[in-house]
C-alpha positions, -999 to 999 in steps of 0.1 A, spaced: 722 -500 -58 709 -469 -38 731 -442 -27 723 -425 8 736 -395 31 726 -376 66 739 -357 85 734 -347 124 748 -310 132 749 -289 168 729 -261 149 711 -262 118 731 -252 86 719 -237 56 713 -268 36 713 -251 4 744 -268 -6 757 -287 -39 749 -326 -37 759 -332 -70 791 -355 -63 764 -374 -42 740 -366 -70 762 -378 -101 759 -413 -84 723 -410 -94 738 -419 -130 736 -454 -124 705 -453 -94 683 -430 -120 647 -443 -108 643 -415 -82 661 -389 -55 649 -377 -24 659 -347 2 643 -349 36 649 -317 61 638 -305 91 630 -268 94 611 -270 132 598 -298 142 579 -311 113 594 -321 82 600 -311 47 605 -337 20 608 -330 -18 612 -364 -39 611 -373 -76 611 -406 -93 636 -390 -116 672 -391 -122 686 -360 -99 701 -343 -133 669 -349 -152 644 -326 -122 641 -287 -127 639 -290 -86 675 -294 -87 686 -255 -93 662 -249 -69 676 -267 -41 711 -262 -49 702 -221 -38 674 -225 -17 687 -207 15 653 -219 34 666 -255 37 680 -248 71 683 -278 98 701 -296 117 689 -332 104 690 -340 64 687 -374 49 691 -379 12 688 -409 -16 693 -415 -48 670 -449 -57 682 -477 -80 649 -496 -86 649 -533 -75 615 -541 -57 587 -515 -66 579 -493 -94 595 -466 -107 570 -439 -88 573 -407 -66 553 -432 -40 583 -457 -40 613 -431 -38 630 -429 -3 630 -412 20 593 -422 35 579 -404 62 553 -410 89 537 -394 123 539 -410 156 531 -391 187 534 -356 174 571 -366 157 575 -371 120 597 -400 115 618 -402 83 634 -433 68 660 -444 35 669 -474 28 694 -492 3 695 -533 2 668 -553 -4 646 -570 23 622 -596 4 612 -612 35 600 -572 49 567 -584 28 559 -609 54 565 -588 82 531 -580 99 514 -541 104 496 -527 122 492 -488 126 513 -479 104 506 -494 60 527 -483 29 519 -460 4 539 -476 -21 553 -514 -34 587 -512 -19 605 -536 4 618 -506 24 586 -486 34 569 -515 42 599 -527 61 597 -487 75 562 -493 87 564 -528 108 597 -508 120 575 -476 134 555 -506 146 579 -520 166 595 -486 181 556 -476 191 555 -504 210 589 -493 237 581 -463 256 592 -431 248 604 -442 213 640 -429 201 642 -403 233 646 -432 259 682 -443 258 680 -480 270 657 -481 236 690 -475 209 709 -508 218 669 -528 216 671 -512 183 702 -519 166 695 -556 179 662 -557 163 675 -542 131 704 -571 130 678 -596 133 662 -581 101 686 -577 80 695 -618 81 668 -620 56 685 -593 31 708 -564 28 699 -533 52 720 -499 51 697 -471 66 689 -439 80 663 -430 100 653 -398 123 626 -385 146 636 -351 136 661 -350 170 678 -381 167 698 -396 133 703 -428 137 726 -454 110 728 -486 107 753 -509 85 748 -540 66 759 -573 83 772 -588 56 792 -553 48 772 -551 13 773 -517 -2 794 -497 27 787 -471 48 809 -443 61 811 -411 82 833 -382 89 836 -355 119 831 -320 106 842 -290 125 829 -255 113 840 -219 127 818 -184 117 816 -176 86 831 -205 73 824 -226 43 830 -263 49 843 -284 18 847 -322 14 881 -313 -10 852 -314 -34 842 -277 -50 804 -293 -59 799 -305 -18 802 -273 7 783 -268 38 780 -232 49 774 -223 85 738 -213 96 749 -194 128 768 -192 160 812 -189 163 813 -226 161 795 -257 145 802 -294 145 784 -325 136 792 -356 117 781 -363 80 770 -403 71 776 -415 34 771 -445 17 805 -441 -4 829 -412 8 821 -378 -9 863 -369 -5 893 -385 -7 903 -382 34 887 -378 63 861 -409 67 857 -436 88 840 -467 76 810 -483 92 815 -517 107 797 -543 99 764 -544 117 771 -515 136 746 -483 146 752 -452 150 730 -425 173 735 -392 163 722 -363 187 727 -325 184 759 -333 164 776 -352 185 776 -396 190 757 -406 215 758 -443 209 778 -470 190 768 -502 190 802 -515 184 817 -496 214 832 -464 197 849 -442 222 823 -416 224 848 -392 245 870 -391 213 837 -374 199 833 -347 225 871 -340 220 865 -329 189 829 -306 200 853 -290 220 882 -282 197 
Protein backbone atom coordinates (compact mmCIF):
# COMPACT_ATOMS: atom_id res chain seq x y z
CA UNK A 1 0.00 0.00 0.00
CA UNK A 2 2.13 3.06 -1.14
CA UNK A 3 5.83 2.93 -1.42
CA UNK A 4 7.86 6.22 -0.44
CA UNK A 5 11.63 7.48 -0.35
CA UNK A 6 13.67 11.04 0.45
CA UNK A 7 16.49 11.81 0.89
CA UNK A 8 18.43 14.92 2.78
CA UNK A 9 22.18 15.40 1.33
CA UNK A 10 25.01 18.20 2.46
CA UNK A 11 25.10 19.22 -1.31
CA UNK A 12 22.77 18.57 -4.02
CA UNK A 13 23.41 15.42 -6.08
CA UNK A 14 22.66 14.81 -9.53
CA UNK A 15 19.38 13.07 -9.05
CA UNK A 16 19.38 11.50 -12.36
CA UNK A 17 19.67 8.20 -10.91
CA UNK A 18 17.85 4.64 -11.46
CA UNK A 19 14.68 4.24 -9.06
CA UNK A 20 13.68 1.31 -10.50
CA UNK A 21 14.24 -1.27 -7.49
CA UNK A 22 12.05 1.48 -5.63
CA UNK A 23 10.07 1.64 -8.93
CA UNK A 24 9.41 -2.16 -9.48
CA UNK A 25 7.45 -1.90 -6.14
CA UNK A 26 5.04 0.17 -8.30
CA UNK A 27 4.01 -3.44 -9.59
CA UNK A 28 1.60 -3.93 -6.98
CA UNK A 29 0.96 0.20 -6.09
CA UNK A 30 0.30 0.87 -10.06
CA UNK A 31 -2.35 3.84 -9.71
CA UNK A 32 0.41 6.58 -9.84
CA UNK A 33 4.29 7.69 -9.11
CA UNK A 34 5.55 10.87 -8.20
CA UNK A 35 9.27 12.63 -8.11
CA UNK A 36 9.46 15.86 -6.19
CA UNK A 37 13.04 17.90 -6.36
CA UNK A 38 14.31 20.98 -5.48
CA UNK A 39 16.51 22.73 -7.92
CA UNK A 40 16.66 26.40 -5.89
CA UNK A 41 14.38 27.24 -3.83
CA UNK A 42 11.16 26.45 -5.58
CA UNK A 43 10.18 23.12 -6.50
CA UNK A 44 9.99 20.74 -9.37
CA UNK A 45 7.40 17.94 -9.30
CA UNK A 46 6.64 15.50 -12.24
CA UNK A 47 3.68 12.93 -11.34
CA UNK A 48 1.60 10.47 -13.24
CA UNK A 49 -1.34 8.48 -12.26
CA UNK A 50 0.39 5.63 -14.01
CA UNK A 51 2.26 2.61 -13.11
CA UNK A 52 6.22 3.87 -13.17
CA UNK A 53 6.98 1.18 -16.03
CA UNK A 54 3.97 2.13 -18.03
CA UNK A 55 5.20 6.41 -18.29
CA UNK A 56 7.55 7.39 -21.31
CA UNK A 57 8.78 10.12 -18.42
CA UNK A 58 10.68 7.33 -16.97
CA UNK A 59 13.78 7.23 -19.53
CA UNK A 60 13.73 10.65 -19.17
CA UNK A 61 14.28 10.89 -15.57
CA UNK A 62 16.49 8.04 -15.31
CA UNK A 63 19.18 10.51 -17.56
CA UNK A 64 18.06 13.77 -16.76
CA UNK A 65 21.35 15.35 -15.33
CA UNK A 66 19.15 18.68 -14.41
CA UNK A 67 17.49 16.91 -11.43
CA UNK A 68 20.11 18.28 -9.15
CA UNK A 69 19.17 18.85 -5.25
CA UNK A 70 19.73 18.26 -2.15
CA UNK A 71 16.01 17.34 -1.09
CA UNK A 72 13.92 14.53 -3.22
CA UNK A 73 10.79 12.82 -2.15
CA UNK A 74 9.31 9.97 -4.19
CA UNK A 75 6.01 7.64 -4.20
CA UNK A 76 4.67 5.12 -5.85
CA UNK A 77 0.49 5.26 -4.99
CA UNK A 78 -1.57 2.15 -4.31
CA UNK A 79 -5.13 3.59 -4.68
CA UNK A 80 -7.28 3.28 -1.48
CA UNK A 81 -9.28 6.63 -0.84
CA UNK A 82 -9.41 8.80 -4.12
CA UNK A 83 -9.44 8.25 -7.76
CA UNK A 84 -7.07 7.00 -9.86
CA UNK A 85 -5.94 10.78 -11.14
CA UNK A 86 -2.63 12.86 -11.65
CA UNK A 87 -4.66 15.22 -8.96
CA UNK A 88 -4.63 12.32 -6.31
CA UNK A 89 -0.91 11.08 -6.87
CA UNK A 90 1.55 12.08 -3.98
CA UNK A 91 3.61 14.05 -3.62
CA UNK A 92 1.28 17.33 -3.19
CA UNK A 93 2.72 20.64 -3.01
CA UNK A 94 1.74 24.00 -1.59
CA UNK A 95 3.21 27.73 -0.91
CA UNK A 96 3.37 29.27 2.43
CA UNK A 97 5.46 32.32 2.98
CA UNK A 98 7.55 32.25 -0.02
CA UNK A 99 8.46 28.28 0.67
CA UNK A 100 6.98 25.54 -1.35
CA UNK A 101 6.06 22.72 1.00
CA UNK A 102 5.91 19.17 -0.36
CA UNK A 103 4.20 16.11 1.17
CA UNK A 104 3.69 11.93 0.56
CA UNK A 105 1.88 9.93 2.34
CA UNK A 106 1.18 6.08 2.64
CA UNK A 107 -1.61 4.82 5.32
CA UNK A 108 -4.91 5.76 5.27
CA UNK A 109 -6.38 8.65 7.47
CA UNK A 110 -10.41 8.39 7.09
CA UNK A 111 -11.00 10.68 9.92
CA UNK A 112 -8.36 13.57 7.86
CA UNK A 113 -11.99 14.26 6.00
CA UNK A 114 -13.23 15.74 9.22
CA UNK A 115 -10.33 17.77 9.88
CA UNK A 116 -11.26 21.46 9.37
CA UNK A 117 -9.31 24.11 6.54
CA UNK A 118 -8.68 26.93 6.31
CA UNK A 119 -6.09 28.58 3.91
CA UNK A 120 -5.00 25.91 2.49
CA UNK A 121 -8.13 23.20 0.27
CA UNK A 122 -7.26 20.03 -1.80
CA UNK A 123 -7.10 19.68 -5.28
CA UNK A 124 -7.92 16.22 -5.22
CA UNK A 125 -10.21 13.29 -3.22
CA UNK A 126 -7.48 11.87 -1.18
CA UNK A 127 -7.23 11.34 2.56
CA UNK A 128 -3.57 12.50 2.39
CA UNK A 129 -3.68 15.97 0.68
CA UNK A 130 -6.44 16.93 2.60
CA UNK A 131 -4.82 15.66 5.65
CA UNK A 132 -1.54 17.76 3.87
CA UNK A 133 -3.64 20.87 3.92
CA UNK A 134 -5.21 21.06 7.72
CA UNK A 135 -1.40 20.03 8.33
CA UNK A 136 0.09 23.37 6.50
CA UNK A 137 -2.78 24.80 8.57
CA UNK A 138 -1.57 23.89 11.66
CA UNK A 139 2.34 24.64 10.94
CA UNK A 140 1.11 28.34 9.72
CA UNK A 141 -0.23 28.80 12.78
CA UNK A 142 3.65 28.46 15.02
CA UNK A 143 5.97 31.01 14.08
CA UNK A 144 8.59 30.65 11.79
CA UNK A 145 7.24 27.24 10.58
CA UNK A 146 9.83 24.21 10.17
CA UNK A 147 12.99 26.86 10.74
CA UNK A 148 12.14 27.44 14.48
CA UNK A 149 13.58 24.39 16.31
CA UNK A 150 11.29 24.31 19.47
CA UNK A 151 8.50 23.83 16.52
CA UNK A 152 9.95 19.86 15.44
CA UNK A 153 9.07 18.15 18.80
CA UNK A 154 5.22 20.30 18.55
CA UNK A 155 5.20 18.57 15.34
CA UNK A 156 5.96 15.05 15.74
CA UNK A 157 3.39 15.27 18.82
CA UNK A 158 0.75 16.65 16.62
CA UNK A 159 1.36 14.12 14.02
CA UNK A 160 1.08 11.19 16.76
CA UNK A 161 -2.17 12.57 17.73
CA UNK A 162 -3.30 12.16 14.04
CA UNK A 163 -2.37 9.14 13.21
CA UNK A 164 -4.65 7.41 16.18
CA UNK A 165 -7.35 7.70 13.68
CA UNK A 166 -5.41 5.69 10.80
CA UNK A 167 -2.06 4.60 9.57
CA UNK A 168 0.45 7.70 8.81
CA UNK A 169 4.06 7.03 7.23
CA UNK A 170 5.26 10.50 5.67
CA UNK A 171 7.53 12.79 4.27
CA UNK A 172 7.33 16.21 4.11
CA UNK A 173 9.88 19.32 3.25
CA UNK A 174 10.07 23.08 3.07
CA UNK A 175 12.65 22.64 0.46
CA UNK A 176 15.47 23.05 3.62
CA UNK A 177 14.22 20.70 5.95
CA UNK A 178 13.17 16.69 5.35
CA UNK A 179 11.25 15.67 7.85
CA UNK A 180 9.86 11.61 8.47
CA UNK A 181 7.58 10.33 10.52
CA UNK A 182 6.68 6.50 11.38
CA UNK A 183 3.45 4.82 11.94
CA UNK A 184 2.45 4.20 15.61
CA UNK A 185 1.20 1.07 15.15
CA UNK A 186 4.50 0.18 13.01
CA UNK A 187 2.12 -0.53 9.83
CA UNK A 188 3.99 -0.62 6.62
CA UNK A 189 7.75 0.27 8.06
CA UNK A 190 9.99 2.82 7.51
CA UNK A 191 13.75 2.82 7.26
CA UNK A 192 16.94 4.87 6.77
CA UNK A 193 20.63 4.57 6.06
CA UNK A 194 23.78 7.02 6.38
CA UNK A 195 25.48 7.56 3.05
CA UNK A 196 28.92 8.77 2.80
CA UNK A 197 30.20 9.94 -0.80
CA UNK A 198 33.91 10.97 -1.82
CA UNK A 199 34.66 12.99 -5.50
CA UNK A 200 33.91 11.38 -8.25
CA UNK A 201 32.32 8.65 -6.69
CA UNK A 202 29.26 6.66 -7.53
CA UNK A 203 27.21 5.56 -4.56
CA UNK A 204 25.41 2.08 -4.79
CA UNK A 205 22.79 0.50 -2.49
CA UNK A 206 24.58 -3.18 -3.52
CA UNK A 207 21.86 -2.69 -6.12
CA UNK A 208 23.29 -1.93 -9.89
CA UNK A 209 19.53 -0.22 -10.79
CA UNK A 210 19.94 2.44 -7.40
CA UNK A 211 23.28 4.66 -7.66
CA UNK A 212 23.65 8.09 -6.55
CA UNK A 213 26.43 10.08 -8.34
CA UNK A 214 28.06 13.02 -6.59
CA UNK A 215 27.00 16.58 -7.72
CA UNK A 216 30.25 18.36 -6.44
CA UNK A 217 32.70 19.03 -3.73
CA UNK A 218 35.60 16.16 -2.28
CA UNK A 219 33.04 14.94 0.09
CA UNK A 220 29.18 14.36 0.36
CA UNK A 221 26.97 12.85 3.03
CA UNK A 222 23.34 12.65 3.82
CA UNK A 223 20.95 10.02 4.85
CA UNK A 224 18.48 8.27 2.39
CA UNK A 225 14.58 7.37 4.01
CA UNK A 226 12.70 4.31 2.55
CA UNK A 227 9.70 2.69 3.13
CA UNK A 228 11.23 -1.01 2.61
CA UNK A 229 15.13 -1.08 2.37
CA UNK A 230 16.43 -0.63 -1.23
CA UNK A 231 19.73 -3.15 -0.19
CA UNK A 232 20.39 -5.89 1.76
CA UNK A 233 22.68 -3.98 4.64
CA UNK A 234 23.12 -0.88 5.86
CA UNK A 235 19.58 0.39 7.28
CA UNK A 236 18.18 1.29 10.28
CA UNK A 237 14.56 0.84 10.95
CA UNK A 238 12.16 3.62 12.09
CA UNK A 239 10.67 3.19 15.51
CA UNK A 240 7.43 3.32 15.97
CA UNK A 241 6.09 6.74 16.15
CA UNK A 242 9.24 8.26 15.83
CA UNK A 243 10.33 11.60 13.52
CA UNK A 244 13.12 12.30 12.00
CA UNK A 245 14.44 16.12 11.05
CA UNK A 246 16.79 16.05 8.38
CA UNK A 247 18.86 19.28 7.68
CA UNK A 248 21.74 19.78 5.14
CA UNK A 249 22.41 15.98 5.38
CA UNK A 250 22.89 15.57 8.69
CA UNK A 251 19.94 14.70 11.82
CA UNK A 252 19.07 17.35 13.58
CA UNK A 253 16.23 15.83 15.57
CA UNK A 254 14.88 12.46 16.70
CA UNK A 255 11.95 12.29 18.52
CA UNK A 256 12.88 9.09 20.09
CA UNK A 257 16.33 10.39 21.39
CA UNK A 258 18.79 9.20 18.69
CA UNK A 259 22.30 10.12 19.45
CA UNK A 260 22.60 12.85 17.02
CA UNK A 261 26.66 13.05 17.82
CA UNK A 262 26.82 9.53 16.28
CA UNK A 263 25.51 11.46 13.08
CA UNK A 264 28.12 14.15 12.98
CA UNK A 265 30.74 11.22 13.47
CA UNK A 266 29.95 10.10 10.45
CA UNK A 267 29.86 13.98 8.51
CA UNK A 268 33.18 13.94 9.57
CA UNK A 269 34.62 10.62 8.49
Amino acid sequence: MCELMGYSFAEPIVADFSIREFAHRGEENAEGWGLAWYPDKSLALVKEAAKWEASKYTDFLESYAGIRSSICIAHARRQTVGKMTRADSHPFAREWQGREYCFAHNGTLKHAFELPLQRFHPIGSTDSEHFFCHLLDEVAGWENGLAEEKNWPRLNKKLAEWNAGGTLNCLLSDGRRLVSYHDAGGWKGLHFRRVIMHSKETRRFEDPDLRIDLGKGPVNFGLVIATSPLSSSGWESFQKSEMLLLQDGVLRYSSHGRNLAVFELNRAS
